[in-house]
C-alpha positions as CSV (number, residue, x, y, z in Angstrom):
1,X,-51.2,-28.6,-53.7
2,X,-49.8,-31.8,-53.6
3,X,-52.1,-33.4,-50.9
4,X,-55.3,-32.8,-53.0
5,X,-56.6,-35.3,-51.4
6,X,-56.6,-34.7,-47.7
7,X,-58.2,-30.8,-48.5
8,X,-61.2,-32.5,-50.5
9,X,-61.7,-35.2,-47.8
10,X,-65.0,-34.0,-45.9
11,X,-64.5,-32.1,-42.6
12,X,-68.3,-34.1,-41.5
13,X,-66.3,-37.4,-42.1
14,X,-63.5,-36.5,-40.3
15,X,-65.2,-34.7,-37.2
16,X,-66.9,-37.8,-36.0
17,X,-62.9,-39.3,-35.3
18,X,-62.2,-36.2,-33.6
19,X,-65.4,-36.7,-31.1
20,X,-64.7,-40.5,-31.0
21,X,-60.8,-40.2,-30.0
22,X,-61.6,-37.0,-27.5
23,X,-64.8,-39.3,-25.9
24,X,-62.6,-42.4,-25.7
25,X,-60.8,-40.4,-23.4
26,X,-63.0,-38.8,-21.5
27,X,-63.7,-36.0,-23.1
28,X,-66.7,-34.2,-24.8
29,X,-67.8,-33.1,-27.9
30,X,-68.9,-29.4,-26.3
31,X,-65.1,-29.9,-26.1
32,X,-64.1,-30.9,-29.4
33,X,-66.7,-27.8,-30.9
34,X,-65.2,-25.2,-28.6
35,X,-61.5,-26.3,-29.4
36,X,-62.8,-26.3,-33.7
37,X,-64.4,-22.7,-33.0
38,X,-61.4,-21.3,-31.0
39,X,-59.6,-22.0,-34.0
40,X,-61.9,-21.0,-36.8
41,X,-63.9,-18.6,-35.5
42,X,-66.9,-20.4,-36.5
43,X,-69.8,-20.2,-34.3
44,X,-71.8,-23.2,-33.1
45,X,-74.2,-22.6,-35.8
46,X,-71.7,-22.1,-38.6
47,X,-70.0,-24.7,-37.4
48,X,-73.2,-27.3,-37.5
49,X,-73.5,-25.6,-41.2
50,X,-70.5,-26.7,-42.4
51,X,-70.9,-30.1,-40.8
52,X,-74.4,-30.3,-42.5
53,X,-73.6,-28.9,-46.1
54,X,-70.3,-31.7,-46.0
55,X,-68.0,-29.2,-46.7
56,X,-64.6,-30.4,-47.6
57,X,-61.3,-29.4,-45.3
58,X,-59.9,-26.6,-47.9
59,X,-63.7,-25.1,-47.8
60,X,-64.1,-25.4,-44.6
61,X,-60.6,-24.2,-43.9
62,X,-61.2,-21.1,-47.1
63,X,-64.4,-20.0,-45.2
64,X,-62.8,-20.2,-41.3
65,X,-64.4,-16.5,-40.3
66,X,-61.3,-16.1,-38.5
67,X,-58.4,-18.2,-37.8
68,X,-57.3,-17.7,-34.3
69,X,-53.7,-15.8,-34.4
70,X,-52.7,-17.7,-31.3
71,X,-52.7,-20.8,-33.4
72,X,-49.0,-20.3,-34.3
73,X,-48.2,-21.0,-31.1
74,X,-49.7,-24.7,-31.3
75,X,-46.0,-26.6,-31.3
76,X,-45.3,-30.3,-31.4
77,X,-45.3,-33.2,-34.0
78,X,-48.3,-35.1,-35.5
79,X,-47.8,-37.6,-38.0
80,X,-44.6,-37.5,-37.3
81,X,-44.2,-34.0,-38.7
82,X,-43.5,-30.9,-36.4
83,X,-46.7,-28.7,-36.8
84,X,-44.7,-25.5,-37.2
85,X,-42.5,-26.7,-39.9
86,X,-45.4,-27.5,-42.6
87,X,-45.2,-25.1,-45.1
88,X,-48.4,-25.6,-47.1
89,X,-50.8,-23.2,-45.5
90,X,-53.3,-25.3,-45.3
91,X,-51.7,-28.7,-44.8
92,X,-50.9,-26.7,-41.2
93,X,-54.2,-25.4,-40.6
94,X,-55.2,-29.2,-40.7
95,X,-52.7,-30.6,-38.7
96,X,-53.3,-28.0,-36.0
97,X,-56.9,-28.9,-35.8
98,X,-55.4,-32.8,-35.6
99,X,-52.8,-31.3,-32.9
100,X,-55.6,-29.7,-30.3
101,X,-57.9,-32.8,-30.7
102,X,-54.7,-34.9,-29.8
103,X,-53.7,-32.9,-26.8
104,X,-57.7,-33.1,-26.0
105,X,-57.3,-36.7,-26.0
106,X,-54.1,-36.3,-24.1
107,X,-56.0,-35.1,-21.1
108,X,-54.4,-31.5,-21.2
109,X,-56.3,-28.7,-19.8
110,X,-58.4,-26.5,-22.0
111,X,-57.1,-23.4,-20.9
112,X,-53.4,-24.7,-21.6
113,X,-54.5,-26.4,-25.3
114,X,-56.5,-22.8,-26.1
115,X,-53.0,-21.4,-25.9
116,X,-54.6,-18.8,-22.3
């Protein structure tokens, strides 16, 4: 795991930036949540609990009650990297999260950024 550092950031340090960007834009954090739990499976509760016990992105990620299988469908490039081309597991898992919150920010629809 080469980007030990990105998996041991905290997801509660990051999920702040993803409500900022989305709001900036006009957006919502009951947005943000329902796009994080569409692809985690968490509920709002677990989700909150993960927020609140400042678990990091590979726990957070490790304990995901279950990762939406539609997710491979998320396509495009962030970073500069095409989503579908990372081959760390994980490394992808984050950088789809980063990829909904983007096309959240990007004004897309929800129906069409939850892959419906």
């Amino acid at each position: 795991m080469k980007n030990n550092r990105i998996y041991k950031m905290k997801f509660s340090s990051v999920y702040p930036l993803y409500i900022q960007k989305a709001e900036k834009k006009g957006r919502t954090k009951e947005e943000v949540d329902e796009i994080i739990r569409w692809l985690t499976g968490y509920s709002q509760e677990e989700l909150e609990a993960q927020i609140e016990k400042e678990s990091d992105f590979e726990t957070f990620f490790n304990e995901a009650p279950q990762l939406n299988a539609n997710r491979k469908l998320i396509k495009g490039v962030i970073c500069g990297v095409r989503v579908e081309e990372i081959e760390e597991p994980l490394m992808q898992e984050i950088r789809y999260l980063d990829k909904l919150i983007d096309e959240l920010a990007k004004g897309k629809a929800m129906e069409k950024i939850l892959r419906a």
